[in-house]
Phi, psi and omega in degrees: 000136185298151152291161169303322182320305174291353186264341165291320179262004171263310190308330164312281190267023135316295183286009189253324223271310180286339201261339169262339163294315138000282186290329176278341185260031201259314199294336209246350177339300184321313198284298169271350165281341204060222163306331222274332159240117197302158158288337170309285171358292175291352194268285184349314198263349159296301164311320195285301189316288146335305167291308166303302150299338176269329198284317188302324166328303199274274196327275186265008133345251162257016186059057174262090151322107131281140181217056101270341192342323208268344178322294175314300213283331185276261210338325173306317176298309206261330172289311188291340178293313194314326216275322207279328174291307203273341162271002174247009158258001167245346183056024109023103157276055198246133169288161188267331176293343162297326190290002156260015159279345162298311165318299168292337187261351162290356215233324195259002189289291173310304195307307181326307161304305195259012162299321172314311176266312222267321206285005202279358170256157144238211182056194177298355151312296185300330192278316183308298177302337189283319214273311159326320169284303176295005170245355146330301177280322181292339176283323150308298176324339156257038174208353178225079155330293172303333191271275181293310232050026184093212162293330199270003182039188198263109176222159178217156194252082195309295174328353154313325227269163158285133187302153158239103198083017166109328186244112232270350181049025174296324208281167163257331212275309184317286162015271159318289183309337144308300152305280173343302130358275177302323159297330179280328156301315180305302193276004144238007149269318171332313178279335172291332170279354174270350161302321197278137177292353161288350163288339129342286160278351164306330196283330189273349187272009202261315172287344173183058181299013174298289209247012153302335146323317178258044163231017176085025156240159175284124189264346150311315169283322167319299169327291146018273194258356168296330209283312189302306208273322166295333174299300179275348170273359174259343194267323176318284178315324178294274198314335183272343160302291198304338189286335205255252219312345198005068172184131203231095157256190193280006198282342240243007167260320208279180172286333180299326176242023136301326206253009177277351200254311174320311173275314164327303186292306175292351194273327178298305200128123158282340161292015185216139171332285163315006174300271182310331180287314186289335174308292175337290202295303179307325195293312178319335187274332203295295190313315178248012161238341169275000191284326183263349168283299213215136137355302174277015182296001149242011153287319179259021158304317202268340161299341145264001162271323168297335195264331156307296157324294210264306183275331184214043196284034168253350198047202209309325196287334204263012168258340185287339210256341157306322195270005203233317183278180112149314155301323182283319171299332177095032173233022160312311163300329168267342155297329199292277204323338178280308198309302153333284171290004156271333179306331168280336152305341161274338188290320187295330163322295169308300188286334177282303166303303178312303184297311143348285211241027140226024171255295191305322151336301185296329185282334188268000168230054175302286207296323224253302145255016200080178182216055169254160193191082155285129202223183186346062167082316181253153148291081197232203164265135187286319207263019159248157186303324196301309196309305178304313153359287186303308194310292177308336161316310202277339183284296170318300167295323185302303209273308203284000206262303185324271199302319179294320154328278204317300220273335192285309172331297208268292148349283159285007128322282184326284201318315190287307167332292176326292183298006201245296170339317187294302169325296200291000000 
């Protein structure tokens, strides 16, 4: 029989295992993508990775809706261009990897204030002020000059910075490893603060703020200070923007990318730490590659945040923690022949949907490109039937294979539950 010791340190480096696959793919990304993924790219989805995981803080945390969220993060942003100006007119002996603590600590600065007044409500009291603010503060941006600069924002010059070891961070692949670093330091202190009993209570204000009043917390200070703290880690994420982009304009303020933070985090899952990183990582490639296959990609952005919402709101995390329950119990194997056929059934779904919304695409700008509409290897007209044909087929098939999977799935759940009963 194992000692508690030894059943304690293999549960250690059980928990140790995701944080160095993490740190091996953030270091080998570069390596193994090649040509194929630019590194601006991987540095979009290090950042994304940071803004997100810090938004989870409020949202799946402590169960706080914000539509300010991007507030933090562009202020964070515009402090660290000041900081990257004033070390290159003052000639400032500062390294460049320090200069997004200015971004976090102007960012926890900002949260620190306006935490103050938003947190003392929660629920749609809260989403409302927030929402309020960010269009408070983007509206300050034409009007406090000296600070934003306007429509044309703010830029410095990371290479301003002292070099370290020789290296100037001119480069993008540098860059990246630097946004790399720092993400990876962010996202474990972030999960260590979700260890800490205030990440606790938060999970209990989250889960039942009735009654954290009687067990003795404040649930405004609880609020607070969660508020503060996703507030310097969105401001962190604003500096390492600014490091890559070395230019802060006000869109990097608006709702629009409060509501970018926002799908990242449900498409991952807010219920699982590892939710918003996986969230992170998809909205990014959605953004910058299906964006550049088609026009319409943010119609099909917003069809996979309805299906989510409605079909999968644990997101991207509840399919890894099925096949992970499903191991544990030992019935993966028997499952798998369903599992399989529901994936061609999402496949058909999927290729049914893609043809749907770019053959109406395609149909509503007939003048402008004609209406052939090459897809999976052929060609036809949008303005004939077989494509729509194809589209309910491939759509029909998709739902009935989905449903049969599932229930024949469910079916043998049962059956094996029995035997088991029988046995016992």
């Amino acid at each position: 029989m194992s000692s508690p010791s030894t059943s304690s340190g293999a549960s250690a480096y059980a928990g140790l295992w995701p944080w160095l696959l993490f740190a091996i793919t953030l270091i080998a990304a570069p390596l193994l993508s090649g040509t194929s993924i630019p590194v601006s790219a991987l540095s979009q989805a290090a950042i994304a990775i940071v803004f997100a995981a810090s938004y989870n803080l409020l949202y799946g945390q402590s169960g706080l809706l914000s539509f300010g969220h991007a507030v933090f993060m562009g202020l964070g942003g515009y402090a660290t261009v000041h900081a990257l100006q004033a070390i290159a007119t003052a000639q400032l002996p500062v390294p460049l990897p320090l200069v997004p603590l200015a971004g976090a600590a102007f960012g926890g600065i900002a949260g620190l204030a306006f935490g103050w007044l938003s947190s003392r409500r929660g629920g749609t009291v809260f989403a409302m002020i927030t929402m309020g603010f960010s269009e408070l503060v983007v509206a300050l941006t034409s009007v406090l000059l000296g600070f934003f600069g306007g429509d044309r924002g703010r830029s410095g010059d990371r290479t301003s910075a002292l070099p370290v070891f020789g290296i100037d961070f001119a480069g993008e692949q540098q860059v990246y490893y630097l946004i790399a670093a720092w993400t990876l330091v962010a996202v474990v202190l972030m999960y260590l603060l979700t260890r800490t009993p205030l990440g606790r209570i938060a999970r209990a204000l989250r889960d039942n703020p009735e009654r954290l009043p009687f067990v003795g917390y404040d649930a405004s200070q609880v609020r607070w200070r969660m508020f503060t703290a996703s507030s310097i880690f969105a401001g962190l994420a604003g500096g390492l923007y600014a490091i890559n982009y070395e230019i802060l304009t006000p869109q990097a303020l608006g709702i629009e990318t409060s509501a970018s933070v926002l799908i990242m985090v449900v498409l991952g899952g807010a219920s699982t730490f590892a939710g918003p990183i996986l969230g992170a990582v998809f909205f990014t490639w959605l953004r910058l590659d299906v964006a550049h296959r088609t026009e319409a990609w943010q119609l099909y952005l917003g069809i996979l945040f309805v299906g989510t919402v409605l079909f999968a709101p644990q997101g991207l995390s509840s399919v890894v923690q099925h096949f992970r329950s499903l191991a544990q119990q030992g019935r993966l194997a028997l499952r798998l022949p369903f599992e399989f056929a529901r994936g061609i059934a999402l496949a058909l779904l999927v290729a049914g949907t893609v043809l749907a919304v770019e053959a109406g695409w395609l149909l509503s700008q007939v003048k402008e490109k004609g209406a052939v509409l090459t897809l999976f290897g052929t060609s036809t007209d949008v303005r004939t039937a077989p494509v729509w044909l194809a589209t309910a087929l491939l759509l029909a098939a998709g739902a009935v294979l989905w449903h049969v999977a599932s229930r024949k799935a469910l079916d043998s759940d049962a059956a094996a539950s029995g035997a088991v009963k029988a046995k016992s």
